[in-house]
N, C-alpha and C positions, 0 to 999 in steps of 0.2 A: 384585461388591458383595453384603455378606452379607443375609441376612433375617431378619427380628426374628423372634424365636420365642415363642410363645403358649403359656402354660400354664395362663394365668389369664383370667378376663374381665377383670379390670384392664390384663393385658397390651394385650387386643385394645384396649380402650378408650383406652389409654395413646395407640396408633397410630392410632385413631381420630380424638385431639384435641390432635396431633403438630402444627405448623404448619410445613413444610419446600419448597421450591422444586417439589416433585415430587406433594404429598400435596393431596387435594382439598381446597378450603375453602369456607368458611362466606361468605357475602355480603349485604350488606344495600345498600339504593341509595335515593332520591333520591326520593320517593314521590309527591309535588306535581309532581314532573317525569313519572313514570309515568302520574299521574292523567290529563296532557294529551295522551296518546296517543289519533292517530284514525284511525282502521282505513275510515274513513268511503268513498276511493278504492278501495276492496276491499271493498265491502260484501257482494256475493252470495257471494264464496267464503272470505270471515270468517264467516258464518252459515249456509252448507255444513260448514263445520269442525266450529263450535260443534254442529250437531248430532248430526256424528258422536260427538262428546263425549258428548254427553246420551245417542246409544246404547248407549255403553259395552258394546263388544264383548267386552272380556277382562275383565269384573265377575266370572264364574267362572272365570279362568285360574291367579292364584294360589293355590291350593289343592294340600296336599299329599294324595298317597296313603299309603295302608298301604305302599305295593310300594316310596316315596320313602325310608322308613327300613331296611326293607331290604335294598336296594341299599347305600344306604350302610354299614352294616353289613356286609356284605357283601366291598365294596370298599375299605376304609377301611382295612384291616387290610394291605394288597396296596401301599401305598404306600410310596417312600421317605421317610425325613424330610426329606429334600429337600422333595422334592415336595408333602409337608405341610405347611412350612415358608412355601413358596411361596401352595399353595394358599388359605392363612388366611389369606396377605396380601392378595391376591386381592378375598377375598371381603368385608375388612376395608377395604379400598380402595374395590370399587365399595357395600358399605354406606355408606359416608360420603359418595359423590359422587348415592350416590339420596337419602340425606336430606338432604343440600344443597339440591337441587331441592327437596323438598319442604316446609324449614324457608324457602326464600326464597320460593315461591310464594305458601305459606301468609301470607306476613307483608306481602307486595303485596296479596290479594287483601283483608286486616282494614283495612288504612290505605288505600285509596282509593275512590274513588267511581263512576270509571270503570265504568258496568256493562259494558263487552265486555272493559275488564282484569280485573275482578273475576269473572265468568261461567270467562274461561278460567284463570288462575290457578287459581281453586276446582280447577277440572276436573284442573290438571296437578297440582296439590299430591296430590290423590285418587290420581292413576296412580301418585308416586313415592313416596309411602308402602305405599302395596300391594308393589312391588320392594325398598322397603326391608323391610320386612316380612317378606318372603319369604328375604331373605339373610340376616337373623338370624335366624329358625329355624331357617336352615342351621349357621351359626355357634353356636345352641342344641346341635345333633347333638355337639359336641363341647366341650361346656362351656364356651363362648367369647361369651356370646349380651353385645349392648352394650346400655347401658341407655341411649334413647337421648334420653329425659328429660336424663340426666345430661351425656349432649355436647351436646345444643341450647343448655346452662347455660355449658356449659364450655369451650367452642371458642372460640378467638379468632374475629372476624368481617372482615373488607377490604370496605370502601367502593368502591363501582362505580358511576360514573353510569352512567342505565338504557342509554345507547349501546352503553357497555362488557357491561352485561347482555345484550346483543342478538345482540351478536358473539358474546360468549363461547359463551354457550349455546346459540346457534344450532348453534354448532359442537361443542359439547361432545354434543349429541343426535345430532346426522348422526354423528360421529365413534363415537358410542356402535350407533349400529343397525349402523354397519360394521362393527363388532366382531363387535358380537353374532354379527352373521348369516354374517359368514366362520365363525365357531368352526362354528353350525349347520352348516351347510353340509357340512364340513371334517368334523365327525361323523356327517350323514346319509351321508358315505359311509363312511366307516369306523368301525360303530358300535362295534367295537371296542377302539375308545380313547378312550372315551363314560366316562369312570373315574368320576363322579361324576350322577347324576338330573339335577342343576340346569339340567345342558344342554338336556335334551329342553324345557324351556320355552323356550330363547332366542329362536325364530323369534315368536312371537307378541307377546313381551315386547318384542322391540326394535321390533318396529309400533309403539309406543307411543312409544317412542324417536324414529321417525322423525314420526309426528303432533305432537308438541312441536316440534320443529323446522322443522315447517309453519308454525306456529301464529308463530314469528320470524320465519319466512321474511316472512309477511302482512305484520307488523310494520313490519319494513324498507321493505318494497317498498312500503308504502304510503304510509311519509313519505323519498321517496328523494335529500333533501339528508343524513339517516345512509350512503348512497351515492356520494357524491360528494366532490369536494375532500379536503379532509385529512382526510379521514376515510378516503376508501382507503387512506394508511396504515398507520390503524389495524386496519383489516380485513386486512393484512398483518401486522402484529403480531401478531393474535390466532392467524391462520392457524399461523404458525410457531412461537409458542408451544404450539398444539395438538398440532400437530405431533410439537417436537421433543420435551415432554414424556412423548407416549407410546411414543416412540420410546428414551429413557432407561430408564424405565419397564418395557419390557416387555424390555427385554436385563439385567432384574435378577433374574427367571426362567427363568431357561434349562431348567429339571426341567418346569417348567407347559408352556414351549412344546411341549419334545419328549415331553412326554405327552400332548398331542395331534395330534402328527404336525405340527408346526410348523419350522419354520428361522425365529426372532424378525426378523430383518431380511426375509426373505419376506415374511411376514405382515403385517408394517407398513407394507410397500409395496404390499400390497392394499388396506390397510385405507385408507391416505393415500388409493392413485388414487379407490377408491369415493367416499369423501368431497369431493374435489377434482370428481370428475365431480356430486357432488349439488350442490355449492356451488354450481356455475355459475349454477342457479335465483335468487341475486341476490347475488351477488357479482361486479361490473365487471371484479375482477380479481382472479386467482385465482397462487398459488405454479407455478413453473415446474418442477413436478416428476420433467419429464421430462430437464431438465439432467444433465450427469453432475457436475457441482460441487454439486446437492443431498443428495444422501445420502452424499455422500464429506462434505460438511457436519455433517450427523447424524452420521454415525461420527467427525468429531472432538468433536462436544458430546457422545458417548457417553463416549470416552476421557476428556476433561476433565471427565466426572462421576466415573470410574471411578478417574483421579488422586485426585480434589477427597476421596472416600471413603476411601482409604488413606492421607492425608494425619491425614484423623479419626483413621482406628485407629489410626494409628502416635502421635499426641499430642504434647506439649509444644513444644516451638519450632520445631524442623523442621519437625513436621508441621503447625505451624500456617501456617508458612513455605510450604509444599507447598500445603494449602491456597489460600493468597490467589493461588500463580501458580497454580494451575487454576482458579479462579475469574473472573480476568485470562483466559486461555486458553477460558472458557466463553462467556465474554462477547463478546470479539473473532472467537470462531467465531459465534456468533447475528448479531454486525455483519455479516458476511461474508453468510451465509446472505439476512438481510433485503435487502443491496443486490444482488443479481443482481434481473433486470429480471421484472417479474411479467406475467403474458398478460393481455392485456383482450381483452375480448367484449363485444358487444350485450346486455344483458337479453334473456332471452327474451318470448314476450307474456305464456305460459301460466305462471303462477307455479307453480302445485302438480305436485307429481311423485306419481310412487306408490311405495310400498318394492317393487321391483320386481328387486332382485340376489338 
C-alpha cells in the first residue's frame, strides 16, 4: 500500500483531516453523561493519581536541544525516500491521534462540572498538547509543520457515548506506551538504528501514555456495570478493532519497521501481548491472542486491506467492483476474528499497575 507524500504543509495537513477506516479521529461525547461519573468507590487511588498529575514529572521533558537539529540534519540526508515517505506519515499520524486527545479532553473538561472529571481532563489535555507539540516541531524540521488551529476547525468529528470513550481510549493509551516503549527499548539496544532524535524521548513520553490510561482504568473499575453484561462485548469490539487497526497500519511501512530493526508482524505481536497483558487490570475478558486462528485473522484483514487499496488505484468499475469484495472480505474476516471465544479472568483487587516493560 503506497504513502502519501509530503511536500507541502497542506499536504501533511491534507492527511491530517483525511477521515478513513485507519486514520485517527476527532471525537466529541455526551457531556451530561460525563458529568455523572463517580470515581467516589476508588477514592484513595483517584486522588493518588491526581496528584501525581499535579506533580508533573515530564513538565521539562519536552524541550528540544541544540544537538535535536543537528542530528537531524545530520541524518536526514542518509534516508530513503521510502523511508521518508513513511516517516512523515508516521509522525503525521501520531500528531493527529495526540491532538485528538487533547482536542477531546480539552472540550470535556470546559462542559462539565464534575470537579475530579474536570481536574483530570485539564491535566490530560496539558500532557497531549505538549506531544502534540513536540511532533510538529518535528514536522516543522521539514517544512511540514500543521496548523493545528486549522484541523480542530476542520476535521470531521464521530460521536461516542462516554462508555465507548472509556474503552476506546483506555486502549488506545496502553496500546500507545507499548509502542512506544518496544521502539525504546528496540533502540537502547541498538543505538544505531536510532535514525531520528525523537526517539530518545519515548521512554518517558509513553509514562504519560500509560498514566492516562490509569486514569480509565479508575473510571471503569469504578462503575463496574461498563464491565459486565453486554457491555463485554463491546470491550471486545474495541479490543479488536484496536488491534486490527494497528496491525494494518503498521504493515503499510515496511522502510519504518526495518529501519528500526523491526519484522512489522513481530512487532505487533509484542505490542498486542504487552497490551493484552496490561488490560487484564479491568478487562473480564480479554482477546484470545494466543490462538493460532488470531493473527492468521489479522493477515487476512491485512490482505483485504491490501486488495480493498489496489482496487482504489486501479479505479473505474472494476476496481470499484474489487473494492466492495474486499471490503465484504474485510468485514467477514473481523466477524471471524470477533467470534472465537475471549478468556475471562477475576479482576484483579490492585487496580493500578506500573509502566514497568
Amino acid at each position: 500500500m503506497s504513502q502519501p507524500t509530503f511536500a507541502t504543509p497542506d499536504d501533511a495537513a491534507a492527511h491530517a483531516e483525511a477521515s478513513t477506516l485507519l486514520s485517527p479521529r476527532f471525537y466529541t461525547t455526551d457531556f451530561a453523561a460525563m458529568d455523572r461519573i463517580d470515581v467516589s468507590p476508588l477514592r484513595a487511588e483517584w486522588d493518588a493519581m491526581l496528584q501525581e498529575y499535579e506533580g508533573d514529572n515530564n513538565h521539562d521533558h519536552f524541550q528540544r536541544t541544540p544537538a535535536f537539529a543537528d542530528e537531524v540534519a545530520r541524518l536526514a540526508p542518509t534516508w530513503s525516500p521510502e523511508l521518508r515517505a513513511e516517516f512523515m506519515a508516521f509522525l503525521v499520524s501520531s500528531l493527529t491521534s495526540e491532538f485528538s486527545g487533547c482536542v477531546l479532553y480539552n472540550e470535556i473538561q470546559k462542559n462539565v462540572s464534575n470537579p475530579d472529571v474536570k481536574r483530570l481532563m485539564r491535566y490530560m489535555a496539558r500532557d497531549e498538547s505538549r506531544h502534540a507539540g513536540f511532533l510538529n516541531q518535528s514536522l516543522k524540521d521539514f517544512g511540514l509543520g500543521v496548523d493545528l488551529g486549522n484541523l480542530k476547525r476542520n476535521k470531521a468529528y464521530t460521536y461516542f457515548k462516554p462508555k465507548y470513550i472509556f474503552y476506546a481510549t483506555y486502549l488506545s493509551e496502553k496500546i500507545g506506551y507499548a509502542r512506544y516503549i518496544t521502539i525504546f527499548r528496540q533502540l537502547e539496544r541498538h543505538p544505531e538504528l536510532r535514525f531520528h532524535p525523537i526517539f530518545r524521548w519515548f521512554e518517558r513520553w509513553c509514562n504519560d501514555e500509560f498514566r492516562h490510561g490509569e486514569s480509565f482504568a479508575l473510571i471503569l473499575r469504578a462503575n463496574p456495570s461498563l464491565l459486565s453484561g453486554v457491555n463485554t462485548l463491546w470491550i471486545r469490539f474495541f479490543q479488536l478493532a484496536v488491534y486490527a487497526t494497528m496491525y494494518v497500519r503498521d504493515h503499510q511501512r515496511p522502510q519504518l519497521n526495518a529501519a528500526m530493526g523491526f519484522d512489522p508482524t513481530a512487532y505487533d505481536r509484542e505490542v498486542i501481548r504487552i497490551t493484552r497483558d496490561i488490560s487484564t487490570q479491568v478487562f473480564p475478558v480479554t482477546l484470545d491472542i494466543d490462538h493460532p486462528a488470531f493473527f492468521a485473522g489479522l493477515d487476512r484483514l491485512l490482505r483485504a486491506a491490501q486488495g480493498f487499496e489496489r482496487g482504489r488505484e486501479r479505479g473505474g468499475v472494476m476496481g470499484r467492483l474489487a473494492q466492495a469484495g474486499w471490503a465484504l472480505a474485510g468485514v467477514a474476516g473481523f466477524a471471524r476474528l470477533y467470534v472465537l471465544a475471549p478468556r475471562r479472568r477475576p479482576l484483579p483487587a490492585q487496580v493500578r499497575m506500573a509502566p514497568s516493560w
